[in-house]
C-alpha positions in Angstrom: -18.5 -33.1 0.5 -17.8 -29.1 0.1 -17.0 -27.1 2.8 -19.0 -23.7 3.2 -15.8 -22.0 1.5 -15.6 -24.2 -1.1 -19.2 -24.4 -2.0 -19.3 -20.2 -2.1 -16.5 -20.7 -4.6 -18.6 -22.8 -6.7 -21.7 -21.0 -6.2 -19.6 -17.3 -7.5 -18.2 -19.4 -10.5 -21.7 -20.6 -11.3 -22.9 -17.3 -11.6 -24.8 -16.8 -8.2 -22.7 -14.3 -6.6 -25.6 -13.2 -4.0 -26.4 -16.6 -2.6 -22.4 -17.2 -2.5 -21.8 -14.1 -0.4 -25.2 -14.5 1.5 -23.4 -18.2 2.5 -19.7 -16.5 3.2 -21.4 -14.1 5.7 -23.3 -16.3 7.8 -20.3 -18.8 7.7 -18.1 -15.7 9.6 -20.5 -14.6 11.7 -21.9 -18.2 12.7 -17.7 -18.6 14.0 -16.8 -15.6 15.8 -14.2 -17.7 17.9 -12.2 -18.8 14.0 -9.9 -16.4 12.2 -9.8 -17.8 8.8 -8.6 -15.1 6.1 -10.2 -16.8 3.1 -14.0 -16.5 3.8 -13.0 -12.9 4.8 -11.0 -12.3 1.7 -13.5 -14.2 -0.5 -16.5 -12.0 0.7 -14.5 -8.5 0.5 -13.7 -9.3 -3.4 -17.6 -10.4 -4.2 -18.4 -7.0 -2.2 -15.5 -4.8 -4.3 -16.8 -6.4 -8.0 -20.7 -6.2 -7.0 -19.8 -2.8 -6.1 -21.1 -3.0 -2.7 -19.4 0.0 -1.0 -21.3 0.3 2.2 -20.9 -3.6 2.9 -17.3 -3.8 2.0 -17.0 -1.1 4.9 -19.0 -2.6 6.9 -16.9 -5.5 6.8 -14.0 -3.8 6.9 -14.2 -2.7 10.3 -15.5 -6.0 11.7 -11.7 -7.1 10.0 -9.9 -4.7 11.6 -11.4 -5.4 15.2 -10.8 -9.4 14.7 -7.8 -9.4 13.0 -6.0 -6.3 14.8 -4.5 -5.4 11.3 -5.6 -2.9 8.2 -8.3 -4.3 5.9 -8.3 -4.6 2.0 -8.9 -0.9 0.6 -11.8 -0.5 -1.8 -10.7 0.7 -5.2 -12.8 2.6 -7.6 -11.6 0.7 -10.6 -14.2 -1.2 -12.4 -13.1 -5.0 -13.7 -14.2 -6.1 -17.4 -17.0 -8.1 -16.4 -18.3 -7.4 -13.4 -21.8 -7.4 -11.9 -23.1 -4.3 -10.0 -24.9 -4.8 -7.4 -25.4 -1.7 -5.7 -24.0 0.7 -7.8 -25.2 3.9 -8.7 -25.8 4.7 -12.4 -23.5 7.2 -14.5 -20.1 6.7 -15.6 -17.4 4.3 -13.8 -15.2 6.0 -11.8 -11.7 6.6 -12.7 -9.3 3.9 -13.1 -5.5 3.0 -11.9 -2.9 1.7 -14.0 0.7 1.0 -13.3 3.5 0.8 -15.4 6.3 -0.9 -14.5 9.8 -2.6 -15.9 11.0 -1.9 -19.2 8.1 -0.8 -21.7 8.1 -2.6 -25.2 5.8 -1.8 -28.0 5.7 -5.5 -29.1 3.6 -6.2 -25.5 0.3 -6.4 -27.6 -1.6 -7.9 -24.6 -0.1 -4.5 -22.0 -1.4 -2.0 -24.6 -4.7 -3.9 -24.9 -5.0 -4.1 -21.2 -4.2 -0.8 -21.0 -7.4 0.5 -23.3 -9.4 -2.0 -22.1 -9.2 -0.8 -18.7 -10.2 2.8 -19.7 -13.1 1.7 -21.8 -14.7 0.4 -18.2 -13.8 3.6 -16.6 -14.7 7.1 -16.8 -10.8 7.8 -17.3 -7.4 6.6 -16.9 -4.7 7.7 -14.0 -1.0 5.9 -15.5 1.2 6.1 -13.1 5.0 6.0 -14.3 7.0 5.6 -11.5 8.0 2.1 -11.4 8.9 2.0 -14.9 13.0 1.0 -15.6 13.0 2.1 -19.3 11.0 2.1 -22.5 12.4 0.8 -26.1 11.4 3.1 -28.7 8.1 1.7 -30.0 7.1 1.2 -26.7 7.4 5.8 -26.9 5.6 5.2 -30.2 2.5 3.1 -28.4 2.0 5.2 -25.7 1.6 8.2 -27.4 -0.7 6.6 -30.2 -2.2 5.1 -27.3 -3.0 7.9 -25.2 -3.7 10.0 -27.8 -6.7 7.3 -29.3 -8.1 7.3 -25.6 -8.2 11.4 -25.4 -9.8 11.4 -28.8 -12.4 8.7 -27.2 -13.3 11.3 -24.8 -11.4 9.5 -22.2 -9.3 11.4 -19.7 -6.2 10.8 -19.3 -4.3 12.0 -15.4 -0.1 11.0 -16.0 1.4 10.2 -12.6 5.0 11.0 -11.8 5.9 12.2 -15.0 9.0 13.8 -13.9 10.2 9.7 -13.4 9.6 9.3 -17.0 11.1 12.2 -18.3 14.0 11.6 -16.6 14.3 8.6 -18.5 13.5 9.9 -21.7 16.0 12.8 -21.7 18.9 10.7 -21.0 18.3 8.6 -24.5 17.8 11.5 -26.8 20.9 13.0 -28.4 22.8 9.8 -29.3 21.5 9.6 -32.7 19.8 6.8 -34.9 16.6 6.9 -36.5 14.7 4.6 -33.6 14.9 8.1 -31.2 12.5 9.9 -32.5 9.3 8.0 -31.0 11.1 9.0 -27.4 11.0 12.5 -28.5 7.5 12.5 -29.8 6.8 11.5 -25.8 9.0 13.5 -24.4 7.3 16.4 -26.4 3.3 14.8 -25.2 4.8 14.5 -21.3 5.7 18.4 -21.6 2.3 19.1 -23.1 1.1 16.8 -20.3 2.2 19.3 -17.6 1.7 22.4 -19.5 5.5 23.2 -19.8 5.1 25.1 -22.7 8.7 26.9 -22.5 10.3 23.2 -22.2 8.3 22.1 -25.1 8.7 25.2 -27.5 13.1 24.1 -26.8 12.6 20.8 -27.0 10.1 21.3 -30.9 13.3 23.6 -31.8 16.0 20.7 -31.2 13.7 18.0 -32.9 13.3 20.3 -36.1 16.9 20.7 -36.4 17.8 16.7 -35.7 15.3 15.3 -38.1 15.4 18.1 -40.2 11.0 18.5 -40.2 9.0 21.7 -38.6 9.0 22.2 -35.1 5.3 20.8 -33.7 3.2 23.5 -32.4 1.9 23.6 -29.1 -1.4 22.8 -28.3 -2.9 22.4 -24.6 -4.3 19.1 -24.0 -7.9 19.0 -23.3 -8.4 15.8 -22.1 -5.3 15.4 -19.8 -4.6 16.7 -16.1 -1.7 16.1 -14.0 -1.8 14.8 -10.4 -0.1 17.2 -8.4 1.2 14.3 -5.9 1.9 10.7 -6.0 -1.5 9.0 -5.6 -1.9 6.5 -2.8 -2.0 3.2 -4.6 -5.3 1.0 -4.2 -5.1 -2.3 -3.3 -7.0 -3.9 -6.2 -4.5 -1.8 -8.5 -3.8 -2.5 -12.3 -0.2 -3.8 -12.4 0.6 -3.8 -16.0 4.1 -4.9 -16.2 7.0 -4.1 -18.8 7.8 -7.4 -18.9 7.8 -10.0 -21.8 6.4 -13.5 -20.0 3.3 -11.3 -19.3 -0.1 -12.2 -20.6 -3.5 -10.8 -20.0 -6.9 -11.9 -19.5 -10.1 -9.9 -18.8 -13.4 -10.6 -18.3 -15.4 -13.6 -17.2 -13.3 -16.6 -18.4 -16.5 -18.2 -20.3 -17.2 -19.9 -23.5 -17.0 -16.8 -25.1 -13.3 -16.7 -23.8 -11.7 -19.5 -26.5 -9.9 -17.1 -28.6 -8.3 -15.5 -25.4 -7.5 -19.0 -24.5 -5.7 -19.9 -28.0 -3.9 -16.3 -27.8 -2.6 -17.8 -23.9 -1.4 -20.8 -26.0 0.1 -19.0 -28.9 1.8 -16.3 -26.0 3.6 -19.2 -24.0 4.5 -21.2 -27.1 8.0 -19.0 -27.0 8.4 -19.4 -23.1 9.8 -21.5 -20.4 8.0 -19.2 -17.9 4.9 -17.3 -18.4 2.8 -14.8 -15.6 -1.0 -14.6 -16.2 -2.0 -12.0 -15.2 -6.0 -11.9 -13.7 -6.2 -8.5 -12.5 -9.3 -7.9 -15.0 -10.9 -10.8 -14.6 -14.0 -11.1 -12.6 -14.4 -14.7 -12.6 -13.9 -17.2 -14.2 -17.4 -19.4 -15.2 -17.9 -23.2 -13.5 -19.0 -24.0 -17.0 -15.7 -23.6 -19.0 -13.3 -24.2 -15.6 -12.8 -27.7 -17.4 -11.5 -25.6 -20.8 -8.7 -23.5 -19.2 -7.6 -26.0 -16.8 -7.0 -28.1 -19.9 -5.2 -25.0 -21.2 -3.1 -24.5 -17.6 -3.1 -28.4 -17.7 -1.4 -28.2 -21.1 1.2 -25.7 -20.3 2.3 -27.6 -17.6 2.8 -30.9 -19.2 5.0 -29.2 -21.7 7.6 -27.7 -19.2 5.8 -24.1 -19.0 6.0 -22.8 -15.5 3.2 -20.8 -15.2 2.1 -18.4 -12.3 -1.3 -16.8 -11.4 -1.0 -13.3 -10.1 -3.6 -10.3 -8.8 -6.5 -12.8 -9.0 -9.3 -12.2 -7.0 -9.4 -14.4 -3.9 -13.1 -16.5 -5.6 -11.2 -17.5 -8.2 -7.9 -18.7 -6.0 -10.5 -20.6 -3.7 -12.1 -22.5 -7.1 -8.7 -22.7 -8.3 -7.8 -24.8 -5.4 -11.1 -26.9 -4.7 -11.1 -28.0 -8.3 -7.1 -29.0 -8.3 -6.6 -26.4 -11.0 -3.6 -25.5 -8.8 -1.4 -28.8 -9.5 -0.7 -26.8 -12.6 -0.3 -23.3 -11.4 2.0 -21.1 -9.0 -0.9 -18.7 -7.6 0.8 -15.7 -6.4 -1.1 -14.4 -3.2 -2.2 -10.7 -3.6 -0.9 -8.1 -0.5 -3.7 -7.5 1.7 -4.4 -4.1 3.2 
């Protein structure tokens, strides 16, 4: 026998998100004397990805008054996926990303992620500030990357570019032919915050190094600068520099095998691999038996694998269906 929590978890995997929040709701306020986070936590997420602003508020404050501590923070990022509920038509709002770790261009599933994200959004805020370093085709793939996205009609707001810079200035100048992607960035970052002086210095140098003509300045149409450190949202896109990372999006469905094979292919190479769910919406009842075979898999051949940024429906069916003997789930910071 389910409990109420458990049976909303199936209920949201099976596609009935409504009914699953209607039974969440009248499970909290039918127990005013319990303080159970899950339920809480499990109805906040359906509110955030049905886009259900003035509930999620609503709720919110009944948190803060039970709990005595700050609730989850609604973000304005859209997941891949997602139902709305009561959302207004016209263009999703923008969304967050951050960067963090050491950048590599060979992190197909990051610079996927990364585009992906924008395409559900009306643009993109990156926000550099926790990045350690970047190799030079990870330069290369950020500018081709950025630059695709601006052509797209996407815009694009950089956040703490100075961090970045920083960064990039202290690897050009030591030669080999490898540097040049981190002064094509260095040269977009400039554009970026309209440093036209720096850049025009900067053109001159890279002429003379790799003997070409200096690029010509051009204001970037599509790009603005945030002129402070945003706060960060709670339901933030972490996409970290780090190799064990893979992504998924979406709803995990039957649609969802060749993402599945590309998980398989991904930790082939690792002892230790984080999945990263920050994209995904949910993951279907119907195919729950095809990636815990996958999970399963992994496990059985010495893969350690972690779960981190899912939302808390999918921990909850996770758990209730054992996926979990598996899996590390990596609890997401609340508030």
């Amino acid at each position: 026998m389910y409990s109420a929590v458990e049976e909303a978890a199936i209920l949201y995997a099976s596609n009935y998100p409504d009914q699953s929040a209607a039974l969440l709701l009248d499970y909290i306020k039918s127990r005013p004397e319990r303080k159970e986070l899950q339920p809480w936590l499990m109805l906040f997420d359906i509110y955030q990805i049905q886009d259900a602003r003035r509930e999620f508020d609503e709720l919110a404050m009944e948190f803060i008054v039970k709990f005595e501590r700050s609730a989850p923070i609604w973000s304005d990022a859209k997941v891949p996926g997602a139902h709305a509920g009561n959302s207004k038509t016209g263009p999703a709002a923008e969304a967050y990303v951050s960067l963090t770790g050491v950048l590599r261009g060979d992190q197909e599933s990051l610079f996927q992620n990364l585009v992906q994200t924008a395409q559900k959004s009306s643009g993109l805020r990156v926000d550099f500030s926790r990045l350690e370093g970047v190799d030079a085709t990870g330069s290369r793939r950020l500018v081709e990357t950025m630059q695709a996205l601006i052509k797209s009609g996407k815009k694009i707001t950089p956040i703490n570019i100075p961090h970045l810079t920083a960064l990039l200035v202290e690897m050009i100048g030591q030669g080999g032919e490898d540097e040049q992607a981190h002064w094509l960035l260095l040269l977009n970052l400039y554009q970026c915050q309209g440093m036209q002086a720096e850049f025009e210095d900067l053109a001159v140098e890279y002429a003379v190094n790799f003997e070409v003509s200096p690029p010509s300045w051009e204001p970037c149409k599509q790009l603005a600068v945030a002129s402070s450190p945003s706060p960060v949202p709670a339901a933030e896109v972490l996409l970290c520099g780090e190799e064990n990372t893979f992504f998924l999006s979406g709803v995990i469905s039957t649609a969802s095998a060749s993402q599945l094979q590309e998980l398989s292919n991904f930790a082939a190479s690792r002892g230790e691999v984080y999945l990263d769910m920050t994209q995904v919406s949910r993951v279907d009842f119907g195919s729950l038996g095809d990636f815990s075979g996958v999970l399963a898999g992994l496990h059985g051949s010495g893969k350690k694998v972690l779960i981190h940024n899912a939302n808390e429906m999918i921990r909850a069916l996770l758990s209730v269906m054992d996926v979990d003997r598996h899996v590390t789930i990596l609890r997401r910071k609340i508030g």
